[in-house]
C-alpha positions as CSV (number, residue, x, y, z in Angstrom):
1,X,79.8,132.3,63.1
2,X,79.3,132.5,59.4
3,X,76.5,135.3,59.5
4,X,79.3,137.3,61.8
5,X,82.1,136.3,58.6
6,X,79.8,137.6,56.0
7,X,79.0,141.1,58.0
8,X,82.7,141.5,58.9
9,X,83.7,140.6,55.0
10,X,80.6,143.0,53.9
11,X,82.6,145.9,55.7
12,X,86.3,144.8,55.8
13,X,88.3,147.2,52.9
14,X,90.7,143.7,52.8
15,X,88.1,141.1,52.4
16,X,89.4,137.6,51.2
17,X,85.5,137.5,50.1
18,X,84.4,140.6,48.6
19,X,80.7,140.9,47.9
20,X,80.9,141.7,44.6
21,X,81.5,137.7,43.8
22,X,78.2,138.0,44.3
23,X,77.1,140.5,42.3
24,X,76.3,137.7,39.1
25,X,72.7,136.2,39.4
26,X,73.7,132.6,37.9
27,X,77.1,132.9,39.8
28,X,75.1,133.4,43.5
29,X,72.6,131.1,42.3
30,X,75.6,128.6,42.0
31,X,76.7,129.4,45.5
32,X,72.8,128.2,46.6
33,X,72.4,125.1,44.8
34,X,75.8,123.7,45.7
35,X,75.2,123.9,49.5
36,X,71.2,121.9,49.2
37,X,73.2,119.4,46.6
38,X,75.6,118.8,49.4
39,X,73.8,118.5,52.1
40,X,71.7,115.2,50.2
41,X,75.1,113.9,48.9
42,X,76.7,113.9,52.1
43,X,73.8,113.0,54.0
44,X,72.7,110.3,51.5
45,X,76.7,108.6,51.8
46,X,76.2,108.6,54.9
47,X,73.4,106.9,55.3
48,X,73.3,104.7,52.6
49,X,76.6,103.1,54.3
50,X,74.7,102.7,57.4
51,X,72.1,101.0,55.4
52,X,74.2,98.9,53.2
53,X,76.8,97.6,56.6
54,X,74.1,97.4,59.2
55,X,70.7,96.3,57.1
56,X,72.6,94.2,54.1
57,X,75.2,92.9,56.2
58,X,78.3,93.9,54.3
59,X,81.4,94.3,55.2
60,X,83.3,97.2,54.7
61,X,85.2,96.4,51.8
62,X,82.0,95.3,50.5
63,X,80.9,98.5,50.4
64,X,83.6,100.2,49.4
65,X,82.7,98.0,46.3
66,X,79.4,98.7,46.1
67,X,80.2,102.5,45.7
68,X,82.4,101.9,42.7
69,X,79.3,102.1,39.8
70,X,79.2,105.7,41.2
71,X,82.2,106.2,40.7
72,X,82.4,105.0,37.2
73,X,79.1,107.0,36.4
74,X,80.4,110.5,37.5
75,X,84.1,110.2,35.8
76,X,82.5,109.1,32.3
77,X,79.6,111.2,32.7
78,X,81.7,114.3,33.8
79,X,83.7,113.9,30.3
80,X,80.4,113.4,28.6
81,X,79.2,116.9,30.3
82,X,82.3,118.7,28.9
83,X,80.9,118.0,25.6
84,X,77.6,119.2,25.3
85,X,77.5,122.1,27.9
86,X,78.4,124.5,25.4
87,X,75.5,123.1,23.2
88,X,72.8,122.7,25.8
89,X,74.0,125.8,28.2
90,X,73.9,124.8,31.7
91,X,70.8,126.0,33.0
92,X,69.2,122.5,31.3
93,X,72.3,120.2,32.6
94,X,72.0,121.8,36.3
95,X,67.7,121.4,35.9
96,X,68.2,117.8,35.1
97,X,71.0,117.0,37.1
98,X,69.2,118.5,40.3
99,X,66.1,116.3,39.1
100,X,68.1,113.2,38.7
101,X,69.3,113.5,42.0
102,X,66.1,113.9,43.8
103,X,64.6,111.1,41.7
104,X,67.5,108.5,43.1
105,X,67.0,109.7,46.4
106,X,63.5,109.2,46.3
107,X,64.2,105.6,44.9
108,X,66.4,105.1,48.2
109,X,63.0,106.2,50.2
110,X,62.1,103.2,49.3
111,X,64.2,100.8,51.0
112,X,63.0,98.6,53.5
113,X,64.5,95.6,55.7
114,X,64.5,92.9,52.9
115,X,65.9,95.5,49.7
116,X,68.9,93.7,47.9
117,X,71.7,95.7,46.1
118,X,71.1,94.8,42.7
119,X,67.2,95.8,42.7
120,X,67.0,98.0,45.2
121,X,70.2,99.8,46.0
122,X,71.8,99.8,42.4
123,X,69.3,100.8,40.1
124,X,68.8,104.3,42.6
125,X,73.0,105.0,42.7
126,X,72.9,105.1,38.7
127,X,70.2,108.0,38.7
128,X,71.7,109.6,41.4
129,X,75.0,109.6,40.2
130,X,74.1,110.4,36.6
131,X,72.7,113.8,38.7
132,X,76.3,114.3,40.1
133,X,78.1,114.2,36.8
134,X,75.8,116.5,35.5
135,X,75.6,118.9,38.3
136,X,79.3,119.6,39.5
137,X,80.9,120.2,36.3
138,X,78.2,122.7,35.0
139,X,78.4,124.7,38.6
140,X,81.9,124.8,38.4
141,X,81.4,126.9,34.8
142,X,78.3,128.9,36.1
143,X,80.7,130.0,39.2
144,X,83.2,131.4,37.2
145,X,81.6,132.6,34.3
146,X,82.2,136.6,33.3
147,X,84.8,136.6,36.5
148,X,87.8,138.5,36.5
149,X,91.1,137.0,36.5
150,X,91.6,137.9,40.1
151,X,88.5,136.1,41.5
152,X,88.4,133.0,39.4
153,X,90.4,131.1,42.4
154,X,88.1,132.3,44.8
155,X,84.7,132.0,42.7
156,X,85.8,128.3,42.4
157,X,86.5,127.8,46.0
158,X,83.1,129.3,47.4
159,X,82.1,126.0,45.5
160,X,83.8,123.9,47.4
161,X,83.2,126.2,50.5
162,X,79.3,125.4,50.2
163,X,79.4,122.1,49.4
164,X,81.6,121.3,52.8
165,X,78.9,123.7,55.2
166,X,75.7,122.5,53.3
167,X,77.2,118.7,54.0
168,X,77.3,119.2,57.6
169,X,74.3,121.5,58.0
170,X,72.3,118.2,56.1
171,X,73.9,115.7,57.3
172,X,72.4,117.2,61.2
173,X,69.4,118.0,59.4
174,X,69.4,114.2,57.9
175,X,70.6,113.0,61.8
176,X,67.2,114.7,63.1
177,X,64.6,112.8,60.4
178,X,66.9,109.5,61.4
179,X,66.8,109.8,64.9
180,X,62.9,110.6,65.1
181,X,62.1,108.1,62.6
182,X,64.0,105.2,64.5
183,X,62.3,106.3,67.7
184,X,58.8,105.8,66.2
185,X,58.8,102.9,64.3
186,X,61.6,101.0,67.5
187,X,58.2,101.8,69.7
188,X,55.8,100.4,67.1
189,X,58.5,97.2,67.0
190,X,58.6,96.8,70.8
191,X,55.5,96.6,71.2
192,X,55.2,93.4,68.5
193,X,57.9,91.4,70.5
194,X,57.1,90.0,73.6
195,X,59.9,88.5,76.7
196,X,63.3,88.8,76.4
197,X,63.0,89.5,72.6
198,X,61.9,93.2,73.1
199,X,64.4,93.7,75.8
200,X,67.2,92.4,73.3
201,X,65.8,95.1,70.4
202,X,65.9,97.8,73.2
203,X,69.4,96.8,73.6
204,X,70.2,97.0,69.8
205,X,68.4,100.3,69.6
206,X,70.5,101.6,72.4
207,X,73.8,100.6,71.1
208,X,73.0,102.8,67.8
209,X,72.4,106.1,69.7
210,X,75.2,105.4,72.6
211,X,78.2,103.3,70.4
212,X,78.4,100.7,72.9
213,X,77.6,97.0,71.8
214,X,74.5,95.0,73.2
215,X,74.9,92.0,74.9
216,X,75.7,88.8,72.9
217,X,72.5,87.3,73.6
218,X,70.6,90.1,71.1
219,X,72.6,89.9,68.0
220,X,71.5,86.0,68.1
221,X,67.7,87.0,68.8
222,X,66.1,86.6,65.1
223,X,63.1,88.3,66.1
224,X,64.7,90.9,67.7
225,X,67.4,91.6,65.0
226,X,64.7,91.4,62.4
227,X,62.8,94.1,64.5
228,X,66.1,96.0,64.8
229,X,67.0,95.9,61.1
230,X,63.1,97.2,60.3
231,X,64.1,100.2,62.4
232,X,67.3,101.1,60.4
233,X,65.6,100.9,56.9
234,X,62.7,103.0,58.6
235,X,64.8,105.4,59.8
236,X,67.0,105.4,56.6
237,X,64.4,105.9,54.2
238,X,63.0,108.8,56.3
239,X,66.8,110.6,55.7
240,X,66.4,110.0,52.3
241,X,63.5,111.4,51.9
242,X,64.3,114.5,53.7
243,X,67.5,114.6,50.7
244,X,65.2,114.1,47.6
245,X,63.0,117.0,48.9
246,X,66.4,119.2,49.1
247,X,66.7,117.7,45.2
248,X,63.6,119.1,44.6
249,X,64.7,122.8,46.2
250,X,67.5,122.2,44.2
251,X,66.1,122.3,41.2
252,X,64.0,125.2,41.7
253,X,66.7,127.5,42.5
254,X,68.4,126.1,38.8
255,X,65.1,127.3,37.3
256,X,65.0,130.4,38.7
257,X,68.6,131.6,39.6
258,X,70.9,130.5,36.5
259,X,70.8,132.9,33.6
260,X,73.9,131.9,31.9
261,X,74.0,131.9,28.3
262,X,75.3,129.2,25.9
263,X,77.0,131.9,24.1
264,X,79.3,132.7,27.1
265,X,79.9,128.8,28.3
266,X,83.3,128.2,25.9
267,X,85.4,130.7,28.0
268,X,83.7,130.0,31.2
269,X,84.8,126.2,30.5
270,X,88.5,127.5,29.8
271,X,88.4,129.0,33.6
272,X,87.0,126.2,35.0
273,X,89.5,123.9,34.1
274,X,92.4,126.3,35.3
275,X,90.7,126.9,38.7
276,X,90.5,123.2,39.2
């Protein structure tokens, strides 16, 4: 469906997306990174609560809590951002920001079934955050820099367009690592259980892929929850992965696509805060 919208928009004489919002190399190259930096984010939310509520154990308010240094990261550092694009140029604040972000994801690779917030969990939603700040502010200016007045609204909502398709594209893509890592690894755990203790895991694993609860009897099996939980951060840390290797793609396309110079960020900035 979107290849047919783009051939029928690259013909239409009344486009609502004419090609020529394309025509800008650091522009398009916007319009590339934002979809790969949305498909970790949403992927990595996504995840990261399963982890957090069915690892961790928390409920969901205290998770909504646990989100709130990320928060706190992206509004300061988004102010901070403001400030020293038009020093830096954004080519160097997209590069880093794409890095950071692979970097934290990579750090939530690493979880397991005894991480703890403040070591484990913490530390990795800082970097990745700091990544955020840096990155959505500076693709906002790339997007709309040397656009006319007519297609600043819609060079800032391609943005937003992206970021919305390349979330659900990674978020299957994430699904797929998740799914085949849990399978692995709940075989490898099975077979370490013995009696009604692997029959209770078998349960838990089921109630993941089909919503519907195991009996009573597993979720007061240690072994077998234990097992269970070893699954999760398995398959969790597989789907982060996958999203710091998108990181990585991310910040390739910064080094190669974006061309915009310092010189022409002030104005850009002036657009960018009337499209949002």
């Amino acid at each position: 469906l979107l290849t047919a919208f783009v051939l029928y928009e690259s013909r239409s004489p009344i486009a609502m997306m004419p090609m020529r919002i394309f025509a800008n190399r650091s522009r398009a190259g916007s319009y590339v990174i934002m979809p790969i930096l949305g498909a970790a984010l949403f992927g990595m939310f996504y995840y990261l609560t399963f982890f957090i509520q069915g690892v961790m154990g928390f409920s969901s308010l205290k998770s909504g809590l646990a989100y709130l240094p990320f928060s706190g990261i992206i509004i300061v550092g988004s102010g901070i951002v403001g400030q020293v694009l038009p020093r830096t140029g954004p080519k160097v604040l997209l590069t880093a920001g794409s890095a950071f972000m692979a970097a934290g994801m990579f750090w939530y690779a690493q979880v397991d079934a005894g991480t703890r917030y403040a070591s484990g969990i913490l530390p990795a939603m800082i970097v990745t955050a700091t990544g955020v700040a840096l990155v959505f502010v500076t693709l906002t200016v790339v997007a709309v820099t040397k656009v006319t007045d007519t297609d600043t609204g819609l060079a800032s909502a391609l943005l937003n367009v992206g970021q919305q398709i390349g979330g659900s594209i990674g978020l299957a893509v994430l699904a797929t690592a998740f799914t085949s890592a849990t399978k692995t690894e709940g075989t490898s755990q099975v077979a370490k259980l013995t009696g009604a203790s692997r029959q209770h895991l078998a349960e838990l694993i089921g109630s993941t892929q089909s919503g519907k609860p195991a009996s009573p009897a597993a979720y007061t099996d240690h072994p077998a929850l234990q097992a269970f939980h070893a699954v999760q951060a398995h398959g969790s840390s597989q789907s982060f992965l996958v999203a710091g290797i998108l990181g990585i793609v991310a910040v390739i396309a910064a080094l190669m696509l974006i061309k915009v110079k310092k010189s022409d960020v002030p104005q850009a900035s002036e657009l960018a805060f009337a499209a949002a």
